[in-house]
Legacy VTK file of the C-alpha trace (Angstrom):
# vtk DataFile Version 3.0
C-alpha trace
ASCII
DATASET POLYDATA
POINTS 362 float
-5.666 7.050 17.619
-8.423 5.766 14.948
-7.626 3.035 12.657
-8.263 3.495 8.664
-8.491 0.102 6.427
-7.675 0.627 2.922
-8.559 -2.609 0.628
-7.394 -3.207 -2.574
-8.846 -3.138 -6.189
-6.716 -4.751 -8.692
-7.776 -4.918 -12.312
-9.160 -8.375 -12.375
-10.161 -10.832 -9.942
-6.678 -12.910 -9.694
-3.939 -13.666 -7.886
-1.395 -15.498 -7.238
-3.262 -18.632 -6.376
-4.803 -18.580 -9.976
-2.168 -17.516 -11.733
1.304 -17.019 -11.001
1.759 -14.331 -13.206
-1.139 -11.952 -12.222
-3.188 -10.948 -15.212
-3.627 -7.008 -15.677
-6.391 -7.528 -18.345
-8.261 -4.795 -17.128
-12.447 -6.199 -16.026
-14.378 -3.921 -15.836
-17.342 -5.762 -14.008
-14.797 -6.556 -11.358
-13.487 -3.465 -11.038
-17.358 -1.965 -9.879
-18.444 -5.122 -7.764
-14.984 -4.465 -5.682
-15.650 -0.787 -5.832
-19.066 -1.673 -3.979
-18.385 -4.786 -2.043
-15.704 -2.652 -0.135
-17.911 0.541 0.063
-20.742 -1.639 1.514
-18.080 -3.643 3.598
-16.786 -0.258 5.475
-12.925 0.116 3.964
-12.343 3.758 4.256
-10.190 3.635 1.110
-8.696 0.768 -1.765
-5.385 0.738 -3.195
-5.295 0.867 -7.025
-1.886 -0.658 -8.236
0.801 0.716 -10.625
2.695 -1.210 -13.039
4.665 -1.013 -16.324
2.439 -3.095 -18.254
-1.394 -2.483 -16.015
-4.029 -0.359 -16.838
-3.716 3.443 -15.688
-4.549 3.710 -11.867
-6.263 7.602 -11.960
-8.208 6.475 -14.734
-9.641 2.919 -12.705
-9.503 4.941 -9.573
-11.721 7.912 -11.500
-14.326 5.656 -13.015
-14.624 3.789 -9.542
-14.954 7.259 -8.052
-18.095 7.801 -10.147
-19.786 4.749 -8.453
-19.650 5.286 -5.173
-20.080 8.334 -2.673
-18.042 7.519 0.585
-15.417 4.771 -0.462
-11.661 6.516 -0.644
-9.055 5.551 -3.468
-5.101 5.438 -2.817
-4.014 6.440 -6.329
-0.272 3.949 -6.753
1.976 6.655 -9.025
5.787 6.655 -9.886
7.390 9.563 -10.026
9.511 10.310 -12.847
7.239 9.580 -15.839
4.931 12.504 -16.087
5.656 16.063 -15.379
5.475 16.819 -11.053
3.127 19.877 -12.598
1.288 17.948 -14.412
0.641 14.869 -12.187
-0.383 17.727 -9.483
-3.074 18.984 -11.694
-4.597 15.401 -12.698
-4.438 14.287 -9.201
-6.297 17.754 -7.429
-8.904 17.276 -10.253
-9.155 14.146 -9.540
-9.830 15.108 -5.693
-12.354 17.317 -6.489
-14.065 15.284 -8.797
-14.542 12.427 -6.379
-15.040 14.847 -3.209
-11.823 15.067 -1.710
-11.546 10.874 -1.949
-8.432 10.770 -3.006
-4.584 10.083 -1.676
-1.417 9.153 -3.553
0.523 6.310 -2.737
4.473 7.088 -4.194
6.197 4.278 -5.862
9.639 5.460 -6.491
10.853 2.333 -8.759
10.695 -1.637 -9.070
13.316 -3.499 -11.149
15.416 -1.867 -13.484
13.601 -4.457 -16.678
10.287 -2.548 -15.545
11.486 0.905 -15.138
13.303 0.225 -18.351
10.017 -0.508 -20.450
8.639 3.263 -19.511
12.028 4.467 -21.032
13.632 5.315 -17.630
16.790 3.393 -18.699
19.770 5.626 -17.090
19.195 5.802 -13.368
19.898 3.916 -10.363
18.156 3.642 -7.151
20.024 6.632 -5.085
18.643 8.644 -8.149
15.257 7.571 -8.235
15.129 8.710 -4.483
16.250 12.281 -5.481
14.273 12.550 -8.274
11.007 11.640 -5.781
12.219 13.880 -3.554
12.518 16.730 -5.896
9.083 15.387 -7.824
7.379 15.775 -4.188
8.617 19.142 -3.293
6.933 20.595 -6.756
3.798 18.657 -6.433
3.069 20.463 -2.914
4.049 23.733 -4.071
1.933 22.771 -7.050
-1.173 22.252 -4.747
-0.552 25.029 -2.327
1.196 28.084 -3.869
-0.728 30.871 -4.354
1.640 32.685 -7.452
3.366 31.649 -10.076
6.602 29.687 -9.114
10.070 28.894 -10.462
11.894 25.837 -9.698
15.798 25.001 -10.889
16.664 21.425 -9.346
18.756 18.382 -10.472
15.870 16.860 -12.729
13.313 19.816 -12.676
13.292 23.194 -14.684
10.322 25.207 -14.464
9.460 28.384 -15.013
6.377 30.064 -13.602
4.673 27.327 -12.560
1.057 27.399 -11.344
-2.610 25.271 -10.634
-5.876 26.952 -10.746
-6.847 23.885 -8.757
-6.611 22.654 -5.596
-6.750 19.630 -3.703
-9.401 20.014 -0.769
-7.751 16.634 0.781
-4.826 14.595 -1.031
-2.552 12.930 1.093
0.639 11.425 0.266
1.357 8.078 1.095
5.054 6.375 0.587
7.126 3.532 0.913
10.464 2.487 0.657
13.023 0.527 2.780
15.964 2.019 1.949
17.837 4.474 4.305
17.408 6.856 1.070
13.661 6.147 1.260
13.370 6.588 5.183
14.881 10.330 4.397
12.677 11.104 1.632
9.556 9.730 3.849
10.715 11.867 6.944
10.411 15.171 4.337
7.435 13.893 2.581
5.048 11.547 3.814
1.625 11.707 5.377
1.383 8.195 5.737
4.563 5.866 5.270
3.655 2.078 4.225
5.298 -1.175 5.603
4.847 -5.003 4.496
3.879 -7.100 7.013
6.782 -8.273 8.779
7.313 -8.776 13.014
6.251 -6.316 15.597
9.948 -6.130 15.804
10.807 -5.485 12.420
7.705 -2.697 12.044
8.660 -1.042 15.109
12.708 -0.630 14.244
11.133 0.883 11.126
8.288 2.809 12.916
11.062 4.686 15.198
13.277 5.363 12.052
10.565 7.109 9.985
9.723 9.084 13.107
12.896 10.130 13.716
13.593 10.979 9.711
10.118 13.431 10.271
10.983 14.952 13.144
13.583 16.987 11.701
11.277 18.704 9.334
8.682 19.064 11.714
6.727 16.418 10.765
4.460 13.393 12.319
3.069 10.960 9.466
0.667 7.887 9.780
2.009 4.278 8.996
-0.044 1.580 7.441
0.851 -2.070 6.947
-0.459 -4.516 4.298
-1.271 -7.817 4.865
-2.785 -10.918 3.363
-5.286 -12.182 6.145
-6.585 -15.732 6.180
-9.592 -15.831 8.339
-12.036 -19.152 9.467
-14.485 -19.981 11.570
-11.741 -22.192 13.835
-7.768 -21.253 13.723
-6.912 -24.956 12.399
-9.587 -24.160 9.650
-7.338 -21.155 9.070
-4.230 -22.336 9.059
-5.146 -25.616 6.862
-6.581 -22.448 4.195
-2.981 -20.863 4.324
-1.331 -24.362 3.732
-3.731 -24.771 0.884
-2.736 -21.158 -0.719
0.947 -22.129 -0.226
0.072 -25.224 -2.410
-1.511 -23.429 -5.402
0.971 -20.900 -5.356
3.798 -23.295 -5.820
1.725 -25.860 -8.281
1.085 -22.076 -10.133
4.531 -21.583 -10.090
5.861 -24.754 -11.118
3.700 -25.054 -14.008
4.864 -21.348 -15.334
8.371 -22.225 -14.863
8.881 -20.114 -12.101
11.156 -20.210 -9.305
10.383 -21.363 -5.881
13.697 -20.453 -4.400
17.354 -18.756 -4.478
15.429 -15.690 -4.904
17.199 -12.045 -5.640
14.751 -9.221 -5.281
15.681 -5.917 -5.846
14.995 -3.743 -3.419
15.733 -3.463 0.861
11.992 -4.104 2.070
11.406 -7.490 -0.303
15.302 -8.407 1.058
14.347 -8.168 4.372
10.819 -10.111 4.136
12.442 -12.900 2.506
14.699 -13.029 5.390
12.270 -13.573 7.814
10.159 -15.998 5.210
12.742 -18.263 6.179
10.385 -19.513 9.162
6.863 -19.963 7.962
5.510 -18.878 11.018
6.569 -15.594 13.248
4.902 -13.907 16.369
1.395 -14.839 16.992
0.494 -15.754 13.512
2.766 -13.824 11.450
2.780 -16.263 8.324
5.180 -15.958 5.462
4.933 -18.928 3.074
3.742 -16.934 0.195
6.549 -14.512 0.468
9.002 -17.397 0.623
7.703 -18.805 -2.394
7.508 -15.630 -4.580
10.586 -13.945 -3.522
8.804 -11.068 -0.953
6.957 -9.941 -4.449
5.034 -6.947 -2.889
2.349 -7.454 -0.337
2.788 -11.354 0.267
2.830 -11.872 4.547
-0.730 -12.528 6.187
-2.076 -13.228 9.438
-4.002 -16.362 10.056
-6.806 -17.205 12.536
-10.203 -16.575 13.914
-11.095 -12.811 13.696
-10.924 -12.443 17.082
-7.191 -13.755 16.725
-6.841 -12.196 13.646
-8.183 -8.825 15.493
-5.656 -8.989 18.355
-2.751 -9.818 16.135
-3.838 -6.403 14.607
-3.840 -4.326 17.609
-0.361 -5.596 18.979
1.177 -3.372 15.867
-1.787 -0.897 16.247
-0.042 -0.577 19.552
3.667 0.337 18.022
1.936 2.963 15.929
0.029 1.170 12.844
-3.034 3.246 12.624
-3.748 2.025 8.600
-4.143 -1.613 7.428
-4.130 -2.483 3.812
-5.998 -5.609 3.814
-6.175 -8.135 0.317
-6.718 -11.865 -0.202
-6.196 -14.186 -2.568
-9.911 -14.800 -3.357
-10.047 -10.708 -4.307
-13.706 -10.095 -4.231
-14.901 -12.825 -2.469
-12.255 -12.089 0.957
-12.900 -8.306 0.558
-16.525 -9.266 1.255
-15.333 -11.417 4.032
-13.403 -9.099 5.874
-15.753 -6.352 5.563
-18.357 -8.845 7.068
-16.386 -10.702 10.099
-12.875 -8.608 10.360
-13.408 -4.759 10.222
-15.743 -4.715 12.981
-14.006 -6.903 15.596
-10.598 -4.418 15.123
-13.054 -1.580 14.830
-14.785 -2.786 18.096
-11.002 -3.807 19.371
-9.846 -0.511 18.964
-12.715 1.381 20.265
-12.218 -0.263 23.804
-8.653 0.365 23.846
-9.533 3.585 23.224
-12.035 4.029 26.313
-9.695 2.436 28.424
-6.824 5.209 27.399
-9.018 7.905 28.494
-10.384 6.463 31.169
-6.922 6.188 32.501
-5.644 9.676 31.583
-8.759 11.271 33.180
LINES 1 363
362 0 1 2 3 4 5 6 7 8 9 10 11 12 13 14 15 16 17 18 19 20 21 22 23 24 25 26 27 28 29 30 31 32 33 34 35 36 37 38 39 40 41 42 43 44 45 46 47 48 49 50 51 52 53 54 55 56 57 58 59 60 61 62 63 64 65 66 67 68 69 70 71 72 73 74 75 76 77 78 79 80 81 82 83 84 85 86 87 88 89 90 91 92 93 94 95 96 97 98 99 100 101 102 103 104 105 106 107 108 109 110 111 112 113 114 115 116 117 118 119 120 121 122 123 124 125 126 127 128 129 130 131 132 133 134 135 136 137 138 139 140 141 142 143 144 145 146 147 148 149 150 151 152 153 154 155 156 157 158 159 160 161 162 163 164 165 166 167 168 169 170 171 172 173 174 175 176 177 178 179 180 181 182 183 184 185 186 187 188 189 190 191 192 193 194 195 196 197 198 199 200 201 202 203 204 205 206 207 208 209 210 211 212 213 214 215 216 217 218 219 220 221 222 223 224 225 226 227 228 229 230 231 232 233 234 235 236 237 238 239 240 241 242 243 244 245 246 247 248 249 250 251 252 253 254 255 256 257 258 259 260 261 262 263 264 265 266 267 268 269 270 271 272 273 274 275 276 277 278 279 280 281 282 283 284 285 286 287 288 289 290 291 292 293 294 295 296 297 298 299 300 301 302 303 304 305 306 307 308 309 310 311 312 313 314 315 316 317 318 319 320 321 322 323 324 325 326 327 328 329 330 331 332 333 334 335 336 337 338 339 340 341 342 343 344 345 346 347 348 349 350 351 352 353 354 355 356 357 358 359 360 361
């Protein structure tokens, strides 16, 4: 089994150790130095984010496109606010454009306040999984059929339905905690995407995907995201994560913003928050940000040496991770980093694993 990074290419260079409200004033010189950086640095793709208020991800992830040759995008799109037929069409030309670069990540729905300012005011959850499973189904047969279709569904109508183009390469990437999402994932995803939580957690969710897929036939990736904190010595490394946890709260404090009794939304940020409760998990599982922010998104990291950092990263390669969405809270300057000390050690990790396995089967 390979192993695929995907970094991460916001729409400025902040985070939540500058800011604790993330800007989404969209820089455009940032946007092509992390476009390079992580080209030059050996990520095989970046995540570009979604939001209700952020700049349009196939429209970043386009102009990025145009600057580099190899580097893959992972296109973040909610379902629900532009036509399945549509979104099909923008996405394959947006494959071929950039020479079959490109994979969707799903989003089925944040807080109700946010899915509220796109004017998606009247559903709840259980819907929004239907409606993404119902979205997904018509952008495949979108991308694949070779006539005119019809389609009569609970929140889809259409009537002779057809692309002139193609995707040469557009996988589907998904996530969602839920035991609605797990279904919808098991029908629909390529590649289904965790938070960093235990090996524990990832494998009781690893072996429920699987066994949602395997009923349709079906074997997807998984890829985790974490926050890595990498030094020269593990004290140096851990002293750096007690230094993020610092600005994070001083951030938060001075914005008015809560440090605890936190309520998220959704299953997956429920169940991070319940393990943020001890800072420190597994090897080097650490959780303060999470604790602090209320599981917001991508908030866990490991901390260490690369070489720990690397071997923390195999144990859930192990369980079946074979993608790792990797961001820091220096942007730029920690994609650099990990494309210069981290992606080869895990590369170099995995590769030997990898001989071993088939010296052993042979």
């Amino acid at each position: 089994m390979s192993v695929k990074f995907i970094g991460y290419i916001g729409f400025n260079n902040g985070s939540e150790t500058q800011a604790a409200v993330r800007s989404r004033v969209l820089d455009k010189d940032y946007v092509e130095a992390a476009a390079r950086a992580q080209e030059e640095g050996g990520f095989d793709r970046v995540l570009i984010p979604f939001g209700s208020n952020s700049p349009e991800s196939q429209i970043v992830a386009a102009h990025a496109a145009a600057l580099t040759s190899k580097l893959g995008f992972l296109v973040a799109h909610r379902p629900g606010f532009t036509q399945p037929t549509v979104a099909a069409r923008q996405l394959a030309t947006l494959d071929q454009l950039s020479g079959g670069r490109v994979a969707v990540h799903i989003i089925t729905g944040g807080a109700d306040e946010e899915m509220a300012r796109d004017g998606d005011t009247g559903t709840v959850k259980a819907q929004r999984y239907q409606r993404t499973d119902e979205y997904l189904t018509i952008l495949r047969q979108e991308w694949t059929a070779a006539q005119p279709f019809d389609h009569q569904g609970d929140f889809y109508d259409i009537r002779q339905a057809f692309s002139a183009i193609k995707p040469d390469n557009l996988p589907v990437f998904f996530g969602g905690s839920s035991a609605e999402a797990i279904e919808v994932a098991g029908r629909h995803a390529d590649v289904y995407a965790l938070w960093g939580e235990t090996l524990e957690a990832v494998q009781d969710t690893v072996r429920q995907v699987r066994r949602a897929a395997v009923r349709h036939g079906r074997n997807p990736g998984f890829s985790l995201s974490l926050r890595p904190v990498i030094a020269d010595t593990e004290e140096a490394a851990w002293k750096r994560a007690a230094e993020i946890e610092e600005q994070v709260r001083d951030n938060r404090v001075a914005a008015g913003l809560p440090l605890t009794g936190h309520r998220p939304p959704n299953v997956g940020s429920l169940r991070l928050l319940e393990a943020a409760r001890a800072n420190r998990q597994d090897k080097r599982l650490w959780t303060g940000v999470a604790a602090l922010t209320g599981a917001a998104g991508n908030s866990t990291g490991l901390v260490g040496t690369p070489e720990q950092v690397a071997d923390a990263m195999l144990d859930y390669y192990d369980i079946g991770i074979d993608h790792f969405l990797i961001r820091g809270f220096d942007p730029l300057g920690d994609s650099i980093l990990y494309g210069r000390e981290l992606l080869p050690v895990v590369r170099r990790k995995v590769a030997e694993r990898e001989k071993v396995d088939v010296a052993l089967a042979g």
